[in-house]
N, C-alpha and C positions, 0 to 999 in steps of 0.2 A: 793527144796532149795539146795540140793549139789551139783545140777548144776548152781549153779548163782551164788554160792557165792566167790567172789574172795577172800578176806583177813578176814580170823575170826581170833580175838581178843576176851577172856576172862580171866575175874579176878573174881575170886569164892574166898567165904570164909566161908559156912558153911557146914557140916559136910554130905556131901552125894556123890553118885553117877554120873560121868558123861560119856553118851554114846556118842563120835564121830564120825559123819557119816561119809561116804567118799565122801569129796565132791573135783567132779571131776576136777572142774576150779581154785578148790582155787592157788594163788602162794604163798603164807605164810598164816602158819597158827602158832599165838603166845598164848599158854596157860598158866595161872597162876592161879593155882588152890592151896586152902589150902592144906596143908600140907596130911590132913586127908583125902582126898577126893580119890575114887577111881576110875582110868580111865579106861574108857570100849574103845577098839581101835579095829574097825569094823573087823569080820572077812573074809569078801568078799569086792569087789569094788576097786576102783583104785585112788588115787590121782594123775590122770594123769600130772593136770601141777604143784604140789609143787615143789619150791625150798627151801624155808626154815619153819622148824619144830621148835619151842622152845617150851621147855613144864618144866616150875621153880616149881615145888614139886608134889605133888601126887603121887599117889602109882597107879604101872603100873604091869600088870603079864608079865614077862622074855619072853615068849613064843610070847604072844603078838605083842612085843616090837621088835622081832624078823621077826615076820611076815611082819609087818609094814612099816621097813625099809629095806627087804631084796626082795621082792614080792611087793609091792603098792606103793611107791612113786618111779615110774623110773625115774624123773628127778632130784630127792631132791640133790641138791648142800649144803646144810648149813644143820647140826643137831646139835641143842645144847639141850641136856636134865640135867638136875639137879634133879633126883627123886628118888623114892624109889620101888624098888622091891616089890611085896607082897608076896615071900618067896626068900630064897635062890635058884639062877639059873642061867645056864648061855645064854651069850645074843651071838647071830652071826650075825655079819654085810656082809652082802655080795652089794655092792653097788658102780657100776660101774661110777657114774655121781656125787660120793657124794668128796669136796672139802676142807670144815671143819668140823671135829667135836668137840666138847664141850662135854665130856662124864661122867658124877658124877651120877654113880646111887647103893647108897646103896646095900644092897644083893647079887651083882654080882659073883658068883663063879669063871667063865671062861669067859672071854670077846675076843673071833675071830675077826678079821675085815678083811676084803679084799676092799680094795678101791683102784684101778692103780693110781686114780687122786688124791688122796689126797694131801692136801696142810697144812694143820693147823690141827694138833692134841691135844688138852686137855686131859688130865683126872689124877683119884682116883689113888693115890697107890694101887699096884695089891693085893688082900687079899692072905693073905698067901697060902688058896687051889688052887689058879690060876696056871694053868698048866705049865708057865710059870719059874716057880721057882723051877720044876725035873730037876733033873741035867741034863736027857738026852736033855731038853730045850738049855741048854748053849750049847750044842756042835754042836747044829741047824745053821748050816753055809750056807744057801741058800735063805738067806732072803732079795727081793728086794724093794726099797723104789726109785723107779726110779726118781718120781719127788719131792722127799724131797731135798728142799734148803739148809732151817736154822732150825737149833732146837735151842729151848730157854730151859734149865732146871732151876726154878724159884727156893728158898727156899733149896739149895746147902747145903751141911752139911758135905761133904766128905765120908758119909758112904760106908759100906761095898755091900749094896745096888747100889747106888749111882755109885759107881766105877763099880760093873759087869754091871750095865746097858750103862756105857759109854765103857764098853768093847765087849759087844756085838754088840752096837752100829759101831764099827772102824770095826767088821768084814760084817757088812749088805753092798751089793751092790746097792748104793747111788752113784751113779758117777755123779749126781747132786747138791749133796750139798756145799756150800758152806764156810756153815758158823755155830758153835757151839756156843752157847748165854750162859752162868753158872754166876748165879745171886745169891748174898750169903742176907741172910736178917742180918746175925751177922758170925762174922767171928767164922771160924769150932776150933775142938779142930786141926784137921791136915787138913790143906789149901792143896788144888789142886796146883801141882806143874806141870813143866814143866817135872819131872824127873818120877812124877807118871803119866801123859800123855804117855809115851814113855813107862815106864815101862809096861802100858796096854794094848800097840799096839803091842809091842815085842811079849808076852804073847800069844796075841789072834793070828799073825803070825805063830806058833808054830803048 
């Protein structure tokens, strides 16, 4: 069977266990499993030809999750996951062919990515233990995002958050982008200004 099967499609809704094989031909594979249900994600074998992975709730182990996309799908172009850790952990993407990802998973401590090709990034506000947020983080000036275009930041609020990450942002070597997208859903207590723009690019120059 993991060798025939091109595209698996499941929708689960009761309360149990699921093992996925590695099957080697698939090119998508789309899960939706209840919430409650727990993913077993093979620890040998190869998804040789996947390009895209969705997998809308269940509870996955970090390590797992780790293996899976870092070691078994060498072609996976597309990850979009929405789920939940089965404890606190952190996940590391290492994945040379992968283009977008969609990344919401509960529990995540420390979330790594290395992808050259990336194209579209999603995800979860970083939790507070994310590495991320040590100070000696912000003074990391050697971060490159070669083939990042546009960045869209949805849900704007002008925070204090909000502002280091557009700061960080001006100092990353992007010599591809184009274009910065800041979508407000309700306007901030203090609007993004042209003056606090500049004032953050001054700043991270320094």
């Amino acid at each position: 069977m993991s060798r025939l099967v091109r595209y698996l499609k499941a929708v689960i809704e009761e309360e149990e266990e699921l093992e996925i094989p590695a099957c080697g031909g698939a090119t998508r594979i789309l899960l939706k499993p209840d919430k409650r249900w727990r993913l077993r994600l093979p620890a040998a074998g190869l998804f040789a030809a996947l390009t895209l992975l969705s997998i809308e709730s269940g509870r996955i182990e970090g390590s797992e999750l780790t293996a899976l996309v870092s070691t078994q799908c060498p072609r996976l172009k597309t990850l979009l996951l929405a789920v939940t850790l089965c404890t606190v952990s952190d996940v590391s993407m290492r994945m040379d062919s992968l283009e977008v990802l969609f990344f919401h998973a509960a529990n995540t401590r420390c979330l790594e990515i290395v992808a050259p090709r990336m194209e579209q990034l999603n995800m979860n506000p970083c939790p507070q233990s994310c590495l991320c947020r040590l100070a000696k983080s912000s003074k990391i000036d050697d971060i490159t995002l070669g083939s990042l275009e546009e960045v869209e930041i949805n849900n704007f609020t002008s925070s204090q958050e909000e502002l280091e990450f557009l700061e960080k942002l001006s100092r990353c070597n992007a010599a591809a982008l184009k274009k910065i997208v800041i979508c407000y859903t309700r306007r901030p207590l203090t609007p993004l200004t042209k003056e606090m723009c500049e004032k953050q690019l001054t700043e991270s120059a320094l």
